[in-house]
N, C-alpha and C positions, 0 to 999 in steps of 0.2 A: 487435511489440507494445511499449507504452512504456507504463511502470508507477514511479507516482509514490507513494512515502510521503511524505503531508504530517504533519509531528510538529516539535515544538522540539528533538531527539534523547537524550529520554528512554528507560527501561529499555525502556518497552513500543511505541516506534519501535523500539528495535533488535533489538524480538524481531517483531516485524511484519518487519520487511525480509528477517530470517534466512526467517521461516517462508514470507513470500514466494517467497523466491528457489530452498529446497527445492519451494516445490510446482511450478513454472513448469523446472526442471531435472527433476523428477518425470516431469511432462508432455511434455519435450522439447521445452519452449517456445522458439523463439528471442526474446528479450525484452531491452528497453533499461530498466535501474532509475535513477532519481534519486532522491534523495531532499530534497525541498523544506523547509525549514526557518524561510522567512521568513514572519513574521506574517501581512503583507497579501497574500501571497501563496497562503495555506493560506484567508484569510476568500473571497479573490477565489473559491474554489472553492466559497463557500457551508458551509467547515464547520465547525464550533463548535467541538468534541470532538474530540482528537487520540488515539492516530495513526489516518487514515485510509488509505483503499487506493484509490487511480484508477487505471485501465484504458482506456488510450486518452481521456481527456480526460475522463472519465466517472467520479464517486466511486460507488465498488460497496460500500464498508464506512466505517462511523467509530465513531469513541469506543472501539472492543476491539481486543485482539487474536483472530482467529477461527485454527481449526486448520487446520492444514496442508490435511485434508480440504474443507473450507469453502473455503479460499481455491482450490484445484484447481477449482472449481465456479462459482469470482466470474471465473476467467482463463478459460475454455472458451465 
């Protein structure tokens, strides 16, 4: 699974990535994280509102941070 936070690496990118990576070690995900930081790279994806959450190529969140619980839900 490859799971991308797109964000300029603001507080609430780095609390997305933490919360991420607990829910997907939760889960006993095996999972590849990047985290994308370039402008036209986060527009390319279509998203406004940072930080968002992609799943396999796919934006599942943007604009929040969502809990642990939620995110356990966007990765399954």
């Amino acid at each position: 699974m490859k799971i991308q936070i797109l964000g300029t690496g603001c507080a609430k990118c780095h609390n997305l990535t933490q919360a991420t990576e607990n829910a997907a070690q939760a889960l006993g995900l095996p999972y590849e994280l990047e985290k994308v930081t370039d402008l036209k790279q986060i527009m390319a994806f279509g998203v406004m509102m940072t930080p968002a959450l992609v799943v396999d190529g796919k934006v599942k969140m943007a604009g929040r941070v969502p809990s642990v619980e939620e995110i356990k839900k966007l990765l399954v």
